[in-house]
Structures are given as C-alpha cells and as structure tokens.
N, C-alpha and C positions, 0 to 999 in steps of 0.2 A: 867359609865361615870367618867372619872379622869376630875377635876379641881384644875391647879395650875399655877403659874405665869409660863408669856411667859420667853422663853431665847434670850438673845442676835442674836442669830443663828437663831430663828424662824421668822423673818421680812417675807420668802417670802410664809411661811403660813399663817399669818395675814394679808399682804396687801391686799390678795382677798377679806378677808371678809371687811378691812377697805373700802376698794372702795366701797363695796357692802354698806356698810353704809350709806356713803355720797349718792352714786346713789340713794337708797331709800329715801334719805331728799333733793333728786333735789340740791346737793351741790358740791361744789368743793375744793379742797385745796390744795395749791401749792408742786409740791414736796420738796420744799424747807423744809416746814412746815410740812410735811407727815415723813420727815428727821428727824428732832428737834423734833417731836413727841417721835418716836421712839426711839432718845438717854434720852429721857429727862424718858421717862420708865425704864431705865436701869442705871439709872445716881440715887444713895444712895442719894446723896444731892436734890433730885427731891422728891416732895410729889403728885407725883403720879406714876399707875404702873398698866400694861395690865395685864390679866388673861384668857384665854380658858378654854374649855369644851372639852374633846378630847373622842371620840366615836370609840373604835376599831384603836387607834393612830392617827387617823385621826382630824383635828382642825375641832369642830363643830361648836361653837361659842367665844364671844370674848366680853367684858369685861372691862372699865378702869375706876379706881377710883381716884379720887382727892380727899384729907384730906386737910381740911383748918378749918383756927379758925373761931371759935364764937366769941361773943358779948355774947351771951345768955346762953355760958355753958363752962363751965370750960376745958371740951374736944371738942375734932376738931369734925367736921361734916365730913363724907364721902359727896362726889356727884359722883354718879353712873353716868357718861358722856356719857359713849354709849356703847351702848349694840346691838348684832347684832348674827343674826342666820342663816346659812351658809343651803341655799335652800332646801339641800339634808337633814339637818338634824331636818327640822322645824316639829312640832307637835312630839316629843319628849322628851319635856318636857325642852328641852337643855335653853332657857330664865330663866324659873322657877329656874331651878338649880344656873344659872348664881347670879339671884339675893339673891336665900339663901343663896350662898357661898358668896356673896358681905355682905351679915347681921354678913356672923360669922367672916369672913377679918377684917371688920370695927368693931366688941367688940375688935376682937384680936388687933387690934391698938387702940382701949381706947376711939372710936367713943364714940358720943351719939345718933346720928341718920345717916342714911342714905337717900339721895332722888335723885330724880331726872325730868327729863322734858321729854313730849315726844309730840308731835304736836296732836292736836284738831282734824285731819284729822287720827290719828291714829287707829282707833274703836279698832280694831283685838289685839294688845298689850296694851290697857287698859283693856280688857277682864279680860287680864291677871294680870295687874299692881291692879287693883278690887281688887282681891283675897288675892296680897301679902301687901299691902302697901294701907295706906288711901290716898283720895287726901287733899290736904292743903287748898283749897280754894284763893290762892292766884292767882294771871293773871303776867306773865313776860311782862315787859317791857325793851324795851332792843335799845343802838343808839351805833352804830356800829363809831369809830374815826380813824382818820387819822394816819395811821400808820408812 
C-alpha cells in the first residue's frame, strides 16, 4: 500500500470515494463546494490537503486533514475530516493505515495531536478508532448559520 498526497490530476479518482462518503453520512454537498474543496486541497496558502492509500495503483481509500491552532498548545492540532474506504478495499487494513499515516503527517507538520468525529451509529469504525486513538469524552454540539 503507497500513501501520499492526492495530485491536482487525481479529482476523478477521489470523487467516487468522496461521494461515497457523504452517501454513507446520508449527506450532500453542492458541486460548487465539492469544487472549492478540491482547490482549496491543492492551494499552499490552504491548511488543509487530501491523501490516498493506493493498492496495486489503484485509489483505495482517501483521507483529509485540517491543521488549525490551539488555545491549549503552542502547535496546531490536525482534525482528520474524513476518512473513507473504497468497498472493494475494506478489511484490508486500508482505514488503519490511513490514520497512522495521518499520526506521522501531522508530527511531520509540528502537530500535537490529531482527532476526529465519527457518528454514534458508527459501531464497525469505532471498532477500529478503539485500537488507534482514545475517545475524549467530550459530546459535539453544533448550529448550523445562514450562509
């Protein structure tokens, strides 16, 4: 398994699995926004940036982190956004890998932690999130504003 940032060129091996994301969280998001995403990946001035897992050259899974500051520490936090594994390549271990290489991405940029969210209804990747990462105890709250 190779893991390394998507390129410019790679949009129409990522949107499946990006659709595939959203579909699995019952979500939608405008192409407008699916657009902007995807420069804003590729864009130096942007503090975030997609990554794959590629199986035999093929995109197995996919990957985006956001570096923002703290309050609490002198270096930025990662947030692992989303994370998605492409059908054919599930129970391969291809999640697991995604998030160790998001642990060593984020030292390599001066992280101090990395985390992320994943829905209540999730069982099957908390299994997994168990293993690599504690949970926080903490509940999101969240109110969505007028654009």
């Amino acid at each position: 398994m190779d893991i390394r940032a998507l390129t410019a060129e790679e949009r129409p091996a990522w949107e499946p699995l990006w659709q595939g994301y959203l579909t699995f969280y019952k979500a939608s998001v405008p192409e407008e926004t699916t657009a902007l995403t995807w420069a804003r990946f590729h864009d130096p001035a942007e503090p975030m940036s997609a990554y794959g897992a590629f199986i035999d050259g093929r995109l197995a899974g996919i990957v985006h982190l956001i570096l923002h500051r703290s309050t609490w520490t002198p270096g930025p936090y990662c947030y692992l956004q989303d994370l998605f594994t492409a059908e054919w390549a599930r129970r391969r271990g291809v999640a697991r890998a995604l998030i160790e290489w998001s642990y060593q991405e984020a030292t390599r940029l001066g992280a101090s932690r990395v985390y992320w969210l994943t829905h209540e209804s999730n069982v099957e990747a908390q299994a997994l999130y168990d293993q690599v990462a504690s949970r926080s105890g903490f509940i999101q709250y969240r109110k969505m504003l007028p654009a």
